[in-house]
N, C-alpha and C positions, 0 to 999 in steps of 0.2 A: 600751782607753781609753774613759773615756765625759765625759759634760760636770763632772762631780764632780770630774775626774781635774785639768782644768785649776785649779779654782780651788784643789783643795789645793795645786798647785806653786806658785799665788801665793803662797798663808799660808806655804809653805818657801822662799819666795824663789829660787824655778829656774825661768829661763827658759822660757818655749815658743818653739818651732820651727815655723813654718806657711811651706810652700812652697805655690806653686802651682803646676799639672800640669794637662795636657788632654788623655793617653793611657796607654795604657795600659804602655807600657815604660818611659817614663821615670816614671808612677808609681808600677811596680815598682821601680828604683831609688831615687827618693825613700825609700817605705818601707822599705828595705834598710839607706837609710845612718842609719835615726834620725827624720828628720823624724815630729814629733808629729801636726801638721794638715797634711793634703792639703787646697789650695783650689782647687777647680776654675772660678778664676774667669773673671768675664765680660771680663777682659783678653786671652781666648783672640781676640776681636776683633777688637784691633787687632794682637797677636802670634803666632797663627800662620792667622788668615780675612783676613787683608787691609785691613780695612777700617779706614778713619780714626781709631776711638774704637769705644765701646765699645756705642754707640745702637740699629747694626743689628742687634744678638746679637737674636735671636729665642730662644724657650721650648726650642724643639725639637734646636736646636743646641744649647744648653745641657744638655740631659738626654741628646742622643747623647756628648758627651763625658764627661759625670761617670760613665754607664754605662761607658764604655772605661777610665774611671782604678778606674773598681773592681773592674774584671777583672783589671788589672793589680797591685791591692795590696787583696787581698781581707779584710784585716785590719784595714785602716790606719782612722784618723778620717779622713769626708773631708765637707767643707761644698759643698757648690752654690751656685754665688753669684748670686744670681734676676736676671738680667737688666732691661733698660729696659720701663717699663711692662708687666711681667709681675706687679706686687702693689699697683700706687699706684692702681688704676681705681676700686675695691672689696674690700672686706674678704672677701665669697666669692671672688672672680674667684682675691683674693692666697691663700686658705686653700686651695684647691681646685690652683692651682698648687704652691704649697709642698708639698705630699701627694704631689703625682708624683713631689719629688727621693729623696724617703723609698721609695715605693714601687716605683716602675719604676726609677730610678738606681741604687737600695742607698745613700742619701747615707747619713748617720749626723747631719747638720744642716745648715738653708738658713743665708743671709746676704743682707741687706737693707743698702741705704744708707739714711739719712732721717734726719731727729730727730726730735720732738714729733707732728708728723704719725702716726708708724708704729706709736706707741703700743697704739690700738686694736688694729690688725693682730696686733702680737706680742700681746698678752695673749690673740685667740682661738687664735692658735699654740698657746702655751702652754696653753691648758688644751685643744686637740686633740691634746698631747701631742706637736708640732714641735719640738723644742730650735732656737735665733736666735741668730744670732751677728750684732750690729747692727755698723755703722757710720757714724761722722763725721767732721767736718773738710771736708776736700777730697772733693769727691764728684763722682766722674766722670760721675755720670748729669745731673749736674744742667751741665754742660760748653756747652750751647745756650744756658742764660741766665744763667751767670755769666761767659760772656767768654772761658771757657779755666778753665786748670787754676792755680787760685789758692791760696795756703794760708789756713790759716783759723786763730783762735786768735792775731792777731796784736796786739790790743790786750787791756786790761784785763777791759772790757765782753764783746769775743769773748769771753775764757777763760771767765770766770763763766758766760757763755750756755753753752758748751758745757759745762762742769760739772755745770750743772743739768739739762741733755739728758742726758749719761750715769745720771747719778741718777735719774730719770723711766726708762731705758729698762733700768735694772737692776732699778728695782719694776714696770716691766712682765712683767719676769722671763730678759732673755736673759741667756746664760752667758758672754759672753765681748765686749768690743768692739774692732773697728778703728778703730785712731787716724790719718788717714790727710792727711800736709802739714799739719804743726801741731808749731809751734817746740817745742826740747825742752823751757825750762821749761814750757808750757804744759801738754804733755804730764803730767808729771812727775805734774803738781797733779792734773788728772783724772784721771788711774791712781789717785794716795794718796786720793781723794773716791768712790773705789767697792771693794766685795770681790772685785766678779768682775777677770777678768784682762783687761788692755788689750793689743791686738795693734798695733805699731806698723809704718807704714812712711811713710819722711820723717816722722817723727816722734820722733827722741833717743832713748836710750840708756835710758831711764828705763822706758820702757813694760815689761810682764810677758812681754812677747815680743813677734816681729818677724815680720814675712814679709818675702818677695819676690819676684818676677815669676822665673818660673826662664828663662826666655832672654834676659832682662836676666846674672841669676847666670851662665848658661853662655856669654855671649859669644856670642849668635849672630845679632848685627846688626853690623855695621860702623858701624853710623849714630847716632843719638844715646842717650846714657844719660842717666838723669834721676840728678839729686842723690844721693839716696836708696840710689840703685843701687850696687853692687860685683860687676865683674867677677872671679869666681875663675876662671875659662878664656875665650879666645878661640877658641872651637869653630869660630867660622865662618873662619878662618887652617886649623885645620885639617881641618875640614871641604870647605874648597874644593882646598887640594892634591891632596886624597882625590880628588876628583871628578876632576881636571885632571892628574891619574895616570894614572885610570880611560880617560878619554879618548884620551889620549898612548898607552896599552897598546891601545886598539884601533885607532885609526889604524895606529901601527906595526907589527900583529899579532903581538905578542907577550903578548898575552890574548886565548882562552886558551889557555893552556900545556898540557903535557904531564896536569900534576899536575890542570886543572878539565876536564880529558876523559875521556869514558868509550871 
């Protein structure tokens, strides 16, 4: 697959598929079952580094992982998703960062949050031959001064504003955008007001395709799901038996057995 590949499934009206993954097994599986985009996003964070949100992600943690999900789905499309202040200081700083997901990671393309602001950015992308997969709406980097995680696109004025942000960041030239906490009509509208394909998450049905957080998708928090989210397994139900198996068998010494000795 390449960035062409997407927008013709928009003109055919088929879905894209965009998970996100931060290793290398389960992005071997992802790639396995289908999944079009690998996102190796900076949700790795707050989902499997601990931390609060998504602020601390540093450049470097970001590039050890997209390097591990490409070993593990050596085929696959996969985006890097540039973490906090790794592209907003300066247009070198962000060119020069972007160039390592491509070159040291093996990405196949970055991804930026921003509107109007990033414009410059992507269009020297774009002609250093970067492929950009943009995003708006709700934008977790921006999380320190909007208050939390708010949606966006919720009145008239919003929609049109982001409209004309998608428009502006299609003739900048990225391939593909994240629609991200932005009701579904709203959606809808800004998907049918650009040709490239809109990737949606909390954002309806309407968008060109979807993602989602894959340990949201695999159940592996007991604790809170957002909106947006669907559980198809609760891994951590049985991920903790496993463990509490594991336990019980060696207290009791009945691991290991006969059969795990040599």
């Amino acid at each position: 697959m390449n960035v062409g590949t997407f927008r013709k499934m928009k003109e055919r009206g088929e879905p894209i598929v965009m998970l996100t993954a931060y290793d290398s097994l389960t992005a071997a599986m992802a790639a396995a079952a289908g999944i079009e985009i690998i996102l190796v996003g900076d949700s790795m964070a707050n989902t499997v580094l601990g931390y609060e949100n998504t602020i601390p992600l540093t450049l470097e943690q970001s590039l050890h992982h997209c390097a591990a999900v490409r070993r593990g789905a050596p085929n696959a499309f996969i985006v890097g998703d540039m973490p906090f202040m790794s592209y907003e200081a300066d247009i070198t700083t962000g060119l020069n960062n972007a160039a390592r997901y491509l070159k040291e990671a093996g990405c196949n393309a970055i991804k930026i949050e921003g509107g109007l602001a990033t414009v410059p950015l992507i269009e020297k992308m774009i002609e250093c031959g970067i492929p950009v997969m943009g995003h708006i709406g709700l934008m977790p980097h921006r999380v320190m001064v909007s208050g939390g995680y708010k949606l966006a696109g919720k009145t008239e004025s919003e929609t049109l504003e982001l409209i004309e942000t998608a428009r502006r960041l299609e003739s900048a030239g990225i391939f593909s955008l994240v629609l991200e906490g932005i009701p579904a009509l709203s959606s809808q509208r800004i998907a049918e007001s650009v040709k490239i394909p809109t990737i949606g998450i909390g954002a309806g049905v309407h968008c060109d395709g979807q993602v989602q957080v894959i340990t949201d998708l695999l159940g592996m928090s007991d604790g809170f799901l957002p909106r947006h989210a669907k559980q198809y397994v609760k891994l951590h139900e049985i991920i903790g038996k496993a463990f509490r198996q594991y336990v019980d068998e060696v207290k009791n010494k009945t691991f290991p057995g006969d059969e795990n000795s040599f």
